[in-house]
N, C-alpha and C positions, 0 to 999 in steps of 0.2 A: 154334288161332287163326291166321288169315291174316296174310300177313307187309304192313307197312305199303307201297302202293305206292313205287317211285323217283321220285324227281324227274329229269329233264335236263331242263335252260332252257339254250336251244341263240341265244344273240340275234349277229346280225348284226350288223353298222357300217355305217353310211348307205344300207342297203338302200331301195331307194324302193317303193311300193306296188303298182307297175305292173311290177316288176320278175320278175316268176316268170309262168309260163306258162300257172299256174291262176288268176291274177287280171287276166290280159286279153294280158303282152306277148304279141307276134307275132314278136319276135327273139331273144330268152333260151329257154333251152330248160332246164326244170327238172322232169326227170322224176321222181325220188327226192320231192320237197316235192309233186308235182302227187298220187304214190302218197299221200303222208301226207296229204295232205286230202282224198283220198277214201276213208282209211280213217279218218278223226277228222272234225274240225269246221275250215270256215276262217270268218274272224271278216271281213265288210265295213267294220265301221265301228271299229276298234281305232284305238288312238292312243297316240302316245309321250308324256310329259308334259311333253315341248321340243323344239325344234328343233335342239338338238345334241345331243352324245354324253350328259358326265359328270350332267346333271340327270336324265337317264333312267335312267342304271344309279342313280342316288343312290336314285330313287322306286321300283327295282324289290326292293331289299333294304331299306329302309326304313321303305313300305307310305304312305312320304305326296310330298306333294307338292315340288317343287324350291324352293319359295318357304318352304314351313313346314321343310323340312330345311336352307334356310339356302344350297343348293347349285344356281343359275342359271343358271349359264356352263359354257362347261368349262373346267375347270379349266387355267389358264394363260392365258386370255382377257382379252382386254383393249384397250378400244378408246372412240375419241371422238367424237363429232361436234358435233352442235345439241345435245346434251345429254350430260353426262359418267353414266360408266360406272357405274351401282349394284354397292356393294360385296356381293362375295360370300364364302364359305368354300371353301376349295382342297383342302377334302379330306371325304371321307362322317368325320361325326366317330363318337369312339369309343363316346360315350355311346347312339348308337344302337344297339338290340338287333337286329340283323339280320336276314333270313331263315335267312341259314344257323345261327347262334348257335341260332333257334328249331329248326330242325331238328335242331341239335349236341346240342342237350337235351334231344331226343327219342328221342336213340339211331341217329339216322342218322351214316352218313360222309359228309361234306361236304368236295366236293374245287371249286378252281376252277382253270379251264385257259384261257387267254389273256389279251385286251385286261380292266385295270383301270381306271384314269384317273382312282380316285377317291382320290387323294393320292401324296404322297408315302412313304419305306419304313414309318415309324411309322403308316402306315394301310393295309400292305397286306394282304391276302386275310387273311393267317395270324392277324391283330389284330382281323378281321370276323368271326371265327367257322369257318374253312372248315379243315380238318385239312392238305390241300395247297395250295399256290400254285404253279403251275406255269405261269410268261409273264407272270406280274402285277407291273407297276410303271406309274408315272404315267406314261407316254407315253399320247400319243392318238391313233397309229398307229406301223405300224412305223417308226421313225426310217431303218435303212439298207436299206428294202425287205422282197420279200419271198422273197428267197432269201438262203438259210446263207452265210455267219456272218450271226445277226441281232443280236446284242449285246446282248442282252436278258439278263441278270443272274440274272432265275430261269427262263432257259430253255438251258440250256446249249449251248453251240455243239460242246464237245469230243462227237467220236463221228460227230457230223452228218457225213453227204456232204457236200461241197460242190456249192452251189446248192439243197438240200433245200428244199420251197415251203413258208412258213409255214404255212399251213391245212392241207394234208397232216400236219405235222408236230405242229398243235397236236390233229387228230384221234388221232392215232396216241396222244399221248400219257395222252386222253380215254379211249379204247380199253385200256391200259394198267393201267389204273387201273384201270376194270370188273374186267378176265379175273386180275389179280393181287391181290384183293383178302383180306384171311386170312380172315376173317367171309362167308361168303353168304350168313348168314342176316337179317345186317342189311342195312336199307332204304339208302340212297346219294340226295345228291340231288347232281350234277354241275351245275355252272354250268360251260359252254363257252361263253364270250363269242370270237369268231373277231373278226379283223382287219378282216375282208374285209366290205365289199367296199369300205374308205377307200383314197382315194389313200395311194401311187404307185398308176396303173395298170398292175399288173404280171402276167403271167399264165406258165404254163407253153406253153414254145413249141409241143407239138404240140397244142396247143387250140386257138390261134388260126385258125390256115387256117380253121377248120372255119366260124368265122362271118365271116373274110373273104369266102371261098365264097358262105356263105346273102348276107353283103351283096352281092354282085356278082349273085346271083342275084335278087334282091331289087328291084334298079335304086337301090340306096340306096348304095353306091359314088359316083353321080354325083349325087348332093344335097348339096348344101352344110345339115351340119346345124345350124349355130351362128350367133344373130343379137345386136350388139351392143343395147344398149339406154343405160340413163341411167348417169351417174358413180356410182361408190358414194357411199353418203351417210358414211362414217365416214374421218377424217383421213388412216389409213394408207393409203386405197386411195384417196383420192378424185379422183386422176388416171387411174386406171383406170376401165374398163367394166363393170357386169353383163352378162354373154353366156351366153343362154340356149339349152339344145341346145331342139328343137322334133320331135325323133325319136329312135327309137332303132337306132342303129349303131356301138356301140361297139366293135370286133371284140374289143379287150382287153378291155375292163369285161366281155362276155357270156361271155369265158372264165373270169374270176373267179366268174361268177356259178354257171357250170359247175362250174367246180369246187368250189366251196363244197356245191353241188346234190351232188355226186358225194361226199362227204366225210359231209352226212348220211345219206346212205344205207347208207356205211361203217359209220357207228356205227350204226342199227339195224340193220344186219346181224351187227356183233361183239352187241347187246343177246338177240336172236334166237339167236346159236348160246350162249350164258350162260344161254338160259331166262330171259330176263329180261324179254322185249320185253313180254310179256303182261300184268305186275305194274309195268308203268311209264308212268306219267304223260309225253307227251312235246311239251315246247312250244318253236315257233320263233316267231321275231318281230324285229325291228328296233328301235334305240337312235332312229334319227329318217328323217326322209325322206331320197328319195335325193339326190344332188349334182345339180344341177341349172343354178345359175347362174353359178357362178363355179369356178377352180379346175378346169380344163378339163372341167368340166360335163359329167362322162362317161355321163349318162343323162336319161332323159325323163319327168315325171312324169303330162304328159298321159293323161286330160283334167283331171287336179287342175292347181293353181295354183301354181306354182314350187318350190320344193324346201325341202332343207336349208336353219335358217338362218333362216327365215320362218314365220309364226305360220298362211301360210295353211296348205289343206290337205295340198299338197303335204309340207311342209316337216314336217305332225307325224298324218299318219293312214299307218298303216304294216302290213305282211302280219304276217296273225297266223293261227299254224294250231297244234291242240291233237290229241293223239290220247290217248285211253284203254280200250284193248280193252277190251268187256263193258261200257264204262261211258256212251260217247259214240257215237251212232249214227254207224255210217260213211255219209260223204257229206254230212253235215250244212253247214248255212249259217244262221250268226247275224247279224242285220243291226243287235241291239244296240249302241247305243256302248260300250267300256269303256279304261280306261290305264291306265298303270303301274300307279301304286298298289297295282291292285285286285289282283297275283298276288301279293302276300304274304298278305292274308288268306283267297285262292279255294284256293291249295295248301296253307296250314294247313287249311283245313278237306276241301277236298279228301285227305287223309293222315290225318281224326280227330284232329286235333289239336287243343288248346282256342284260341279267336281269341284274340289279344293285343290289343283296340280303344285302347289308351293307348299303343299303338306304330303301327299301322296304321290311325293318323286319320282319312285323306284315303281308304283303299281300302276297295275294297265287295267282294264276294265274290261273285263269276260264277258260281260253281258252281251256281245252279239254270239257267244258259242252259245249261251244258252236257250236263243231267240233258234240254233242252228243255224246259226251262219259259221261257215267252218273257219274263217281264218283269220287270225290275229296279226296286227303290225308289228312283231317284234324280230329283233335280231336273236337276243339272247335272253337266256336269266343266268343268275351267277350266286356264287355264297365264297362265304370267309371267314371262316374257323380256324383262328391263330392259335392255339390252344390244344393242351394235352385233354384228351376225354379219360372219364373213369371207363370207358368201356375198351381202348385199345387202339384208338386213333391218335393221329397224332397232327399237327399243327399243318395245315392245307388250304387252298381255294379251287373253287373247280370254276369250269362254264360249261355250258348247255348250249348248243346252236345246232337248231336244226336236229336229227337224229344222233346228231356228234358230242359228246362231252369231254371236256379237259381237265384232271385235277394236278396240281402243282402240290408237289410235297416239301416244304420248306424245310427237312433238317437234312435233306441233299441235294433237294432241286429237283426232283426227278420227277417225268412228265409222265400221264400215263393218258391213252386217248383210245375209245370205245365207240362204237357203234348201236348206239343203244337200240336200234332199231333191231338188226338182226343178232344182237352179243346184249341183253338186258340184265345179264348176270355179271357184266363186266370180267370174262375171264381171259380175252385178247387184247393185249396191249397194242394198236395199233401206233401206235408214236413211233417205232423202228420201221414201218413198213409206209405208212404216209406221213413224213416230214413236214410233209408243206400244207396239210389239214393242223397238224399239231404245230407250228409257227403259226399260224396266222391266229388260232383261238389262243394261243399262250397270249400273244400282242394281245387282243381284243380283252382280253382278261386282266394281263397289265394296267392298259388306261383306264379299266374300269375299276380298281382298286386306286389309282392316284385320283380321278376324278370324286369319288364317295370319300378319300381321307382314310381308306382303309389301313389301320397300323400292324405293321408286321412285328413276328417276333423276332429276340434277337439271339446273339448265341448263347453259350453258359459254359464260360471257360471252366469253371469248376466242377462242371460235370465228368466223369469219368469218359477218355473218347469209347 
């Protein structure tokens, strides 16, 4: 009997969708990810199921939505404006059955290596199901950068060079794990959630030149890439600007991005010399859109519509690439929508494993796009971010049906309805011109926030009108 495929779920931090080289930049250079998608499948239309970090990881071990798991924000968030902050939970609770718990049950090794955020120490990796935690505490980026000592509690510092770059370090130790493992016979599913690519923008010095260089070579040196725009709308910031980059020139962010690229490729190289690469399931993807507007907005998400933070596209359609030798034709392109949710129940069943539908509510299982069967049973996917973002958003829900998306802006109501198909940048508001597409998705969006329990926020008479 065949040994049950691995898992690696390899997700990124604020990666933006335009950020890899196979999904259109012209300044990132991401040769390792460009190889994995043309030996697997890369995904067009994927989505995170928020605009920030901790509601994405919540939906990805979870199998449901940020709103029905109770987890909105991330975790430590907190903010006011025209309408006060809906309360949310500060940690993925225990009573959730996990991905990994399901996989722990099945006989795999379940290890996780980096960025957590979904609580404090009573909720970390070890309390979810996962045999290691190695990097995992509630921070939502490195707190002192991204060179040794990093002060991270379950990653230790003793041993480390000094200066050792986070994402090398949290590979190596991903890698580790693999090549020392006592059992080969059992299946492994590695969660490596990596730092990168959230602020600090930090990189390893001899990577940079390389896309100072391409910028100077570029003519993009002498472009001013950053343009102020309106006050933020929430209290803490509202004497500041949204400032939105309009290109991509980051010489640091493209060495993070570098590196990151170079780090995947590390690990299917160690999966490769283990004999492993072939019997492994291998999915990369991003927690939300990239940084965009605020927070020295170290990327671009054009032609989508603003970033991180924001309900539009920018801020929650994100790179997603799967590879499965023998299983997923190489070079494939799905133009399916699919989110979070849906890789608890696609990798259960993807591994033969029985679906758990009273845990993974809200997810649908993609495994027949990846077999190339084109079409899925769904009406819609939706999200609910009641909540001011540090990046210039402000408190919304949207839906997706079909080429059509709806976002609802709660601190006046106002509907806004796209095309996504032929309008991806969202810059036509069709609500005024098809009424009766934007009534019927506003309804379908309504029941589907009273049925999940979704809490709205409320107003804030003491705010200034």
């Amino acid at each position: 009997m065949n040994k049950k495929p691995n898992i690696v779920f390899v997700l990124a931090d604020d990666l933006g969708y335009m950020d890899l080289s196979c999904y259109g930049s012209n300044f990132y250079e991401t040769p390792n990810l460009d190889r994995l998608a043309a030996e697997g499948m890369y995904f067009t239309d994927a989505y995170a199921s928020s605009p920030v970090c901790s509601p994405s990881r919540a939906s990805i071990l979870s199998g449901k939505y940020p709103a029905t798991v109770g987890v909105t924000n991330y975790i430590g968030g907190k903010a006011e404006g025209r309408l006060i902050d809906a309360p949310y939970l500060h940690y993925l609770p225990l009573s959730e059955y996990s991905l990994a718990k399901a996989f722990k049950d099945a006989g795999y090794d379940t290890w996780h290596v980096g960025k957590w955020h979904l609580g404090a120490a009573p909720y970390y990796p070890e309390h979810h199901g996962f045999d290691a935690n190695i990097g995992g505490n509630s921070w939502g980026g490195p707190k002192y950068g991204y060179f040794s000592p990093w002060g991270i509690e379950t990653l230790p510092d003793a041993g480390t060079s000094p200066g050792q770059y986070l994402t090398d370090r949290l590979t190596d130790e991903a890698i580790k794990l693999i090549k020392s493992r006592r059992d080969s016979s059992r299946p492994f599913f590695l969660n490596l959630w990596h730092h990168a690519v959230h602020i600090p923008a930090q990189a390893k010095e001899e990577v940079i030149p390389k896309y100072e260089e391409k910028a100077r070579r570029l003519g993009l040196d002498k472009v001013h890439p950053l343009e102020e725009g309106e006050f933020f709308p929430c209290r803490h910031k509202m004497t500041q600007r949204v400032t939105r980059r309009f290109c991509q020139s980051h010489p640091v962010y493209a060495a993070m991005i570098d590196i990151l690229d170079d780090n995947v490729g590390r690990l299917r190289r160690a999966l490769a010399e283990c004999g492993e690469l072939e019997n492994t399931i291998f999915v990369f993807t991003s927690d939300n859109g990239g940084l965009a507007t605020a927070e020295s907005s170290p990327t671009c998400n054009a032609p989508l519509r603003e970033g991180k933070g924001w309900l539009y596209e920018g801020g929650v359609r994100v790179p997603l690439i799967i590879s499965w030798p023998g299983v997923i034709k190489p070079g494939s392109r799905c133009t399916a929508p699919v989110i979070a949710p849906d890789f608890y129940p696609t990798l259960l069943e993807a591994a033969g494993l029985p679906a758990r539908p009273e845990q993974h509510c809200d997810g649908l299982s993609f495994l027949p796009l990846l077999h190339a069967e084109k079409e899925l049973n769904r009406q819609a996917i939706y999200w609910h971010y009641p909540h001011y973002s540090n990046q210039g958003g402000t408190p919304s829900s949207a839906v997706r049906a079909g080429d059509y998306k709806l976002i609802e802006f709660f601190e006046d109501g106002r509907l806004e309805l796209y095309n996504l198909r032929t309008d991806p940048g969202e810059r036509k508001n069709l609500a005024p011109s098809e009424p009766e597409i934007a009534r019927e998705l506003h309804k379908m969006l309504t029941a589907w926030r009273k049925k999940v329990g979704a809490i709205l926020p409320e107003r804030n008479n003491a705010f200034p009108a």
